[in-house]
N, C-alpha and C positions, 0 to 999 in steps of 0.2 A: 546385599543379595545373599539369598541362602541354599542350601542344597539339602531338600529331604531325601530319605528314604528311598524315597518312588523318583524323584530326580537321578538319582544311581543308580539302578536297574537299567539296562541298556535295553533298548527298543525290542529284542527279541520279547524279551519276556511277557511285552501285553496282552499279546492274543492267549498264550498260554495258562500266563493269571485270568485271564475273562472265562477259560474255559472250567478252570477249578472255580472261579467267583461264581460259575452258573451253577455248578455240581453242588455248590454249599449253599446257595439260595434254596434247588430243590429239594434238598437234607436238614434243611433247617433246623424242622420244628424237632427234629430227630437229634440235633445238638443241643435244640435249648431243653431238650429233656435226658440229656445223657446227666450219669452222677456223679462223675467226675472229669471237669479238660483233662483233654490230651494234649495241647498246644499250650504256649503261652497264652496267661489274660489278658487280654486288649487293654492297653495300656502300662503293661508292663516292661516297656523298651528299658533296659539300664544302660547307662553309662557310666561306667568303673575309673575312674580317674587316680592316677598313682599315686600311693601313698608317700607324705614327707617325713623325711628322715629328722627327727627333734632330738637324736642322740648329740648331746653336748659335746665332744667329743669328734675329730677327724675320722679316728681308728677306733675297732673297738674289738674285742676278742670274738674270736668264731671258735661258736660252742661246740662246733666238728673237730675240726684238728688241734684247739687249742692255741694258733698264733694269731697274730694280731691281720687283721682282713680288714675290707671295706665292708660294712653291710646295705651298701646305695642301692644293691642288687635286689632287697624286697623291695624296692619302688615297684618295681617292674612286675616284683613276683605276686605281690598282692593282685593286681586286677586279674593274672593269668590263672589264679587260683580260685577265686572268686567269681571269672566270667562261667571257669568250666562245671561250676558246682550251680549254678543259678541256672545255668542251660538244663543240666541234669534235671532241675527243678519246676522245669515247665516254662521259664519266664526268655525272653532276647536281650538277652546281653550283650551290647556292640562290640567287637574284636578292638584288638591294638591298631591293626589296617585301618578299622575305622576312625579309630583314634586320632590316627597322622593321618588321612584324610580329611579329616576337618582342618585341622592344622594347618597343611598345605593348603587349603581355598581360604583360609581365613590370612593368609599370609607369615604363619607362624612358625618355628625352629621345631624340628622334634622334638627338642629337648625340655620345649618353654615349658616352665610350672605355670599353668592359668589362676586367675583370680579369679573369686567367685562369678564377677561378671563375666569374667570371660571365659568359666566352664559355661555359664548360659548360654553363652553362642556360640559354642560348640553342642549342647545338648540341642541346641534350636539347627544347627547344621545337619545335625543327625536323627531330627524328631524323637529326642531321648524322652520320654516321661520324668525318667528318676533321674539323679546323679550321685554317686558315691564318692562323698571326699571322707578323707583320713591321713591318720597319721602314725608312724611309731615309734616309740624307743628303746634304747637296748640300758641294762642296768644290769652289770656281771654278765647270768644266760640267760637271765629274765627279758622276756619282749613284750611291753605292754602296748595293745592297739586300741585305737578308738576312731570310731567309723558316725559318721554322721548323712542319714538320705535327705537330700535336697528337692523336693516335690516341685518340677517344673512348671506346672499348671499354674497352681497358686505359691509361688515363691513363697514355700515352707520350709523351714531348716528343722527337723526331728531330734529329740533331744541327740547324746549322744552316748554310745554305744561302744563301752570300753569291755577292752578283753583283755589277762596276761597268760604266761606261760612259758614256759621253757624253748628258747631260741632251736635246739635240736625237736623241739617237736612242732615247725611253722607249720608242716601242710595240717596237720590233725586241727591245730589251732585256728585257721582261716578256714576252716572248713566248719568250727563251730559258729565262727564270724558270721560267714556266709547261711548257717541255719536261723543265727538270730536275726539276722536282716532279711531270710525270707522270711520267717513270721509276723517282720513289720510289715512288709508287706502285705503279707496275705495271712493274714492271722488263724484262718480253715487249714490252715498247710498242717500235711499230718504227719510227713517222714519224721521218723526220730531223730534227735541228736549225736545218738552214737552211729546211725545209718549215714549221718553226715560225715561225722568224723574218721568212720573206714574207707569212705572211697580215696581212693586213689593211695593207698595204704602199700600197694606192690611199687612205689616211685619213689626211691631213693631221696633223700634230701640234697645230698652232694650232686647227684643228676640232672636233679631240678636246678639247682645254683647252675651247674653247667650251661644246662638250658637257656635261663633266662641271661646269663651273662651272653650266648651265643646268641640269640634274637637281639641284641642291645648294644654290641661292640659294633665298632666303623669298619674297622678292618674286614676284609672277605674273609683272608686266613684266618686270624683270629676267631672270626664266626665259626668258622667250620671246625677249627680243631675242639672248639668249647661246644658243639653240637656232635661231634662225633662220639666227645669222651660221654657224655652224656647215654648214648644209647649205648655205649659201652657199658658204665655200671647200669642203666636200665633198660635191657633189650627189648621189651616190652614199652616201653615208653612213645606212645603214638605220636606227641607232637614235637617232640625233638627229631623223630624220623620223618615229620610231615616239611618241619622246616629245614633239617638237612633237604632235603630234596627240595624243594624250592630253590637253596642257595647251590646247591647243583644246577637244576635248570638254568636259573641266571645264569652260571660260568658254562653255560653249554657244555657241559658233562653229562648229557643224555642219557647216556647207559647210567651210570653210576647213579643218576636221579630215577630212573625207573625202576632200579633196585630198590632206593630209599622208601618210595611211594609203595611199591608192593609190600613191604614190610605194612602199610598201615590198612591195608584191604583185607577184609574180613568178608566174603560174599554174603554168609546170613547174617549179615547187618543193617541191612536196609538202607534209608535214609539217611544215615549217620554222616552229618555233613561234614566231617573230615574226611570218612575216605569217597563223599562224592570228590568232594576237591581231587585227593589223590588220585585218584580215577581217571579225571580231568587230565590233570599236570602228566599221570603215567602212559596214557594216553599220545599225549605231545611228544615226550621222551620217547618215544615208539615209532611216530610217525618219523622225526628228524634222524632216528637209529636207521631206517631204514625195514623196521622190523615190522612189516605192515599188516601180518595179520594178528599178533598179538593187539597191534595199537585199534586193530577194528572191534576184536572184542571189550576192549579194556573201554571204549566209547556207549559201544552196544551195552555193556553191564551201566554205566550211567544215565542211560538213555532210557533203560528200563525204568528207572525210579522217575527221573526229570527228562524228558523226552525236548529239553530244548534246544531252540534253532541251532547254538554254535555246538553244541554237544552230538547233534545228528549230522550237521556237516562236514563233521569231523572225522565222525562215522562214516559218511558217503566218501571221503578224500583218500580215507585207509581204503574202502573199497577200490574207487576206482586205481590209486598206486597197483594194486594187485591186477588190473588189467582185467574188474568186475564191474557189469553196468552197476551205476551208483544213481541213476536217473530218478529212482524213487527215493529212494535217499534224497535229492536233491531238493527235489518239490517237495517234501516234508519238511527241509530247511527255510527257503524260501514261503511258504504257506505259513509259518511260525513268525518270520517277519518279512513282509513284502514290502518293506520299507530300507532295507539293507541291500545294497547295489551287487554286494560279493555274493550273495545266494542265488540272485539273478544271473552270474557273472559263470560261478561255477555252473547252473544247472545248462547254460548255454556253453558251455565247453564239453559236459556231459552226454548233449545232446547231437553236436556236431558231430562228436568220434564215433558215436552210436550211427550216424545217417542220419540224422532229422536234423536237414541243414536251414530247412524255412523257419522250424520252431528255436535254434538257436538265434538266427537272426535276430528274432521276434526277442527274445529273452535279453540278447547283448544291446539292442536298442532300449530296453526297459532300464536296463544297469547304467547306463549312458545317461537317460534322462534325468538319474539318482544321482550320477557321478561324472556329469559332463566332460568334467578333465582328467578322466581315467585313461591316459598312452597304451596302457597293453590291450583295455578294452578298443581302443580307436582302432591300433593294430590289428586285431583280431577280425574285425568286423570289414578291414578294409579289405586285407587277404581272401575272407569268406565270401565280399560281396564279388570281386574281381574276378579271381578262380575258385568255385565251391567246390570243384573238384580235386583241386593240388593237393600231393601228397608227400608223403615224404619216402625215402629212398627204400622202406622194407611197406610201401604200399600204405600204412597207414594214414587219416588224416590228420594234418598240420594244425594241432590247437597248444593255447598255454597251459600250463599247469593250471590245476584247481587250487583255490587260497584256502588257508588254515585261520581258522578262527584261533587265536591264542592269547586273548583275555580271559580271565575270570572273575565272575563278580562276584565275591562271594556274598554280598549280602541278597542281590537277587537268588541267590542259590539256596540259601537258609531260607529268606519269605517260600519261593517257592515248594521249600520241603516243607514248609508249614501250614502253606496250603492243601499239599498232600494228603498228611497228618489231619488236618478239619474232616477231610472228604472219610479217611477212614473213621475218624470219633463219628461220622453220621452214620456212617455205615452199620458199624458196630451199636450205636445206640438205636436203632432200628430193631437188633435180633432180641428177642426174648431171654428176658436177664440169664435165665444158665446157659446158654447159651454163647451169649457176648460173656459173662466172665470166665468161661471156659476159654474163648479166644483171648481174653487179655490172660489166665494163665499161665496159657503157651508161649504169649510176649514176654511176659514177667521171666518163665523160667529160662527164653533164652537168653537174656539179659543176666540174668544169676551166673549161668553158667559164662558167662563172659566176662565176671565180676565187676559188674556193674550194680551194686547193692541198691545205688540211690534211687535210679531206675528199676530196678527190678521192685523195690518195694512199693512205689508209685504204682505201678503196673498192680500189684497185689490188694492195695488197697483198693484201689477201681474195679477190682475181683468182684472183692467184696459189702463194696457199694453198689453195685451190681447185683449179686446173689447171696448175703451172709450164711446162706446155708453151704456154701460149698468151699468142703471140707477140704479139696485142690486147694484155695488163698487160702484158707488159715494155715495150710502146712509148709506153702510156699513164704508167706508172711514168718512162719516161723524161721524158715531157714535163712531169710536174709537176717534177722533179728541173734541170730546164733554167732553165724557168719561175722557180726558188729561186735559182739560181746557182748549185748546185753538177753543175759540169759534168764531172768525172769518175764521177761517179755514173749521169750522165745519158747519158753516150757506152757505159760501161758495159749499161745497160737496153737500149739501142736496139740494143746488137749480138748480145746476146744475145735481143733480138727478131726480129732478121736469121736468129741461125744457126736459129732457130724454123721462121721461114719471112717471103721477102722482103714487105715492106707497107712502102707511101709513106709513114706518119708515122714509122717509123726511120730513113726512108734522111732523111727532111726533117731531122729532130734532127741527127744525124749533121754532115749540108752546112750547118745553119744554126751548130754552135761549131765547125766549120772554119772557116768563113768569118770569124767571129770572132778565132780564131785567124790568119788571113790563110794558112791551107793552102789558097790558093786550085785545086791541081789536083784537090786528094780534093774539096774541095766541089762543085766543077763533075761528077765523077762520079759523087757522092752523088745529088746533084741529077739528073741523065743518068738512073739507075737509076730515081729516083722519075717520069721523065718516061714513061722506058717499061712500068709498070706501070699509070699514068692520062697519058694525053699530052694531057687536057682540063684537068687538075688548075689552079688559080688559083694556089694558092699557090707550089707547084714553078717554074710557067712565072714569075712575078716571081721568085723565087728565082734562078732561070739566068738570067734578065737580069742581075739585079743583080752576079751573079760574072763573065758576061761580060763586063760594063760596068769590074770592075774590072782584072780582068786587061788589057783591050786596052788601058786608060790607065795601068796598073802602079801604081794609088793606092796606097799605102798606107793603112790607117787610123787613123786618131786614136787614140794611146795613150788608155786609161781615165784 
């Protein structure tokens, strides 16, 4: 027996997929003519399977502090490095959860190493397409990896896909891994390699070790104290604060996890399925605090993006704690899935305290026939059918508490934001190309500004596949390209932004790798030109200082 994809998604979600499945039907022809996905390519499901450690060797020196370490710990850190740069990259990469959920239905350890056959049935568990096995070793600080795709469909093994480099520099280097495996994949893929190789450039290395030692140790303590140091040296570090909080929640440390969670909420972020999750989980933490109307917005901001059942009933549950009809609330949860006895259950306790004691009946009879052996439902109903009047001692009526949905699937969560994601590629590939890449633009740069490079370049390039005339993506494309270090790429973008048409962030590009460069007379005119398009501009007016300042003392700069 096997369990797909769509077998995991729990019932809410059908109707809500059906309703994006209709929106993308009548958008169609409008995504088979967009010029670049926005979503992952159909068929692009990975499965990342942890790399084996082939260092000869028990111990072996750790290129950070010099003594002798385990390095068992890139098992783990490869796929977490490689899922999050392949998401960036358009494609679904299944999480570690998903991982050990196969695991567990196949009847397997977390720990187990699979054989090739039995990666297969774990990829066939999880309707993976690909599968990434691999392997590394350590020689001094040298780590050399080799990475091999395994094509599900037609039981293909791809040659293999070696990389070295210096132990102190893993993320940069899996990150190049991770570019040359998407270009097997998708060989049209245009982000650069250095665009690869900067993201996640603000994440400490020892952080990361923290991290992934903290998600992979038995211990709770131990998890936690190896997740805390973690966002200690990278406070910015979203998924060490995603998973501290989790392992909060688990120890019912509520407060302390809806701290954790709010560290990873970014409101203009959108979709971004980690802080829907956090949303979710902070959410929970809220309601069990007691803190009820934080927890109604913290649902309501989720609810906005994915409006589904247990996320609006959640929504409704804050509400009504607060002593607010939640009755529409309700019937939005239950309409989302009328096949879940709890949504029937809550909207007929909803309905009761409000006075509408026929249509609760009516509802807790329906929940009943979903959940025949449900005792608080039998109670309820038997009270309600006896005395519909009894109350309780300050007058109000006698009903139970409303239930909290407090699962999360995240992989219903991701499809679901992926369907999202299609509806706006149609949407967007409908507008008249300057248009639509005016709007992707404005995605790209706020993704820049969020240093998000890999994404934001994606974004720019669909600019520009979009409208190569707008001189917006080339100067945006410059700045991520800057941003990465590769600066002929990036002088490139920006003048062919120029011959577009003149705008301040190309001329700013331009002046900021002169200056670098020490061409201090182009920089100072770069600069000049950018003054007289905004002569208020902040950054421009520091920029000409700074070239002034160095010209009149003739510094030179500090070789790299």
């Amino acid at each position: 027996m096997t369990f797909s994809n769509t077998s995991r998604c729990a019932r809410p979600f059908r109707v809500f997929f059906a309703v994006l499945a209709c929106l993308t039907i009548l958008t169609s022809s409008a995504i088979i003519n967009a010029q670049t996905p926005a979503v992952a390519p159909a068929g692009h499901i990975l499965l990342v399977l942890p790399f084996d450690n082939l260092t000869p060797a028990p111990t072996t020196t750790n290129a950070l502090s010099g003594n002798q370490a385990n390095l068992d710990w890139i098992r783990e850190a490869v796929p977490e490095i490689l899922n999050s740069r392949f998401t960036s990259a358009g494609f679904l990469p299944l999480t570690r959860e998903d991982r050990l959920y196969a695991l567990d239905h196949l009847g397997l350890p977390e720990t187990f190493e699979p054989s090739r056959a039995t990666a297969l049935r774990i990829a066939e568990t999880l309707d993976a397409n690909y599968i990434l096995i691999g392997s590394y070793s350590e020689s001094g600080t040298t780590l050399t990896l080799k990475a091999r795709i395994l094509d599900v469909a037609r039981l293909r093994l791809s040659d293999e896909i070696p990389l070295s480099g210096e132990i102190a520099q893993l993320i940069p280097l899996l990150n190049s891994l991770a570019w040359r495996i998407t270009r097997r994949l998708d060989p049209s893929f245009g982000v650069a390699e250095e665009t690869f190789k900067a993201a996640g450039s603000k994440i400490r290395l020892d952080a990361f070790e923290q991290y992934v030692r903290g998600i992979t140790e038995r211990d709770t303590e131990e998890r936690l104290r190896h997740l805390k140091r973690a966002t200690e040296l990278s406070p910015n570090f979203t998924e060490a604060w995603l998973a501290t909080g989790k392992l909060q929640f688990a120890n019912q440390q509520y407060e302390e996890a809806a701290v954790s969670f709010g560290k990873v909420i970014h409101p203009e972020n959108g979709s971004d399925p980690a802080e829907l999750e956090a949303g979710f989980y902070r959410g929970l933490s809220l309601i069990f605090s007691g803190v009820y109307p934080k927890a109604e917005d913290a649902f309501a901001a989720v609810a906005r993006i994915l409006p589904l059942p247990e996320v609006v009933n959640n929504q409704a549950v804050a509400v009504s704690r607060r002593g607010h009809d939640a009755v529409a609330l309700f019937r939005q949860a239950e309409a989302g899935d009328p096949n879940d006895a709890d949504y029937h259950f809550n909207l007929a306790v909803s309905l009761h305290h409000h006075g509408d004691k026929a249509e609760a009946l009516t509802e807790l009879a329906q929940a009943l026939r979903l959940h025949p052996n449900d005792s608080e439902a039998k109670a309820a109903q038997a009270a309600w059918s006896s005395n519909p009047e009894k109350t309780s001692a300050d007058g109000s009526p006698i009903e139970p508490l409303t239930r909290i949905k407090r699962s999360y699937d995240g992989a219903a969560f991701r499809q679901a934001a992926i369907m999202i994601d299609q509806v706006e590629a149609a949407r967007l590939a409908a507008l008249p190309p300057a248009e639509r890449a005016a709007r992707l633009c404005k995605s790209a740069h706020d993704k820049l500004e969020r240093g998000l490079l890999l994404e934001s370049e994606r974004g720019y390039q669909s600019a520009i596949a979009a409208d190569d005339h707008s001189a917006e993506a080339h100067a945006g494309l410059a700045q991520v390209r800057e941003r990465a270090g590769d600066t002929e790429t990036a002088r490139k973008e920006a003048r062919a932004s120029l011959d577009r048409r003149p705008n301040l962030e190309a001329y700013l590009v331009l002046s900021r790798l002169d200056l670098a460069a020490n061409r201090l007379p182009e920089a100072r005119d770069e600069t000049a030109e950018a003054l007289k398009l905004d002569p208020s501009n902040r950054a421009a007016k520091e920029l000409h200082r700074i070239i002034d300042a160095r010209i009149d003392a003739h510094v030179e700069p500090p070789k790299p």
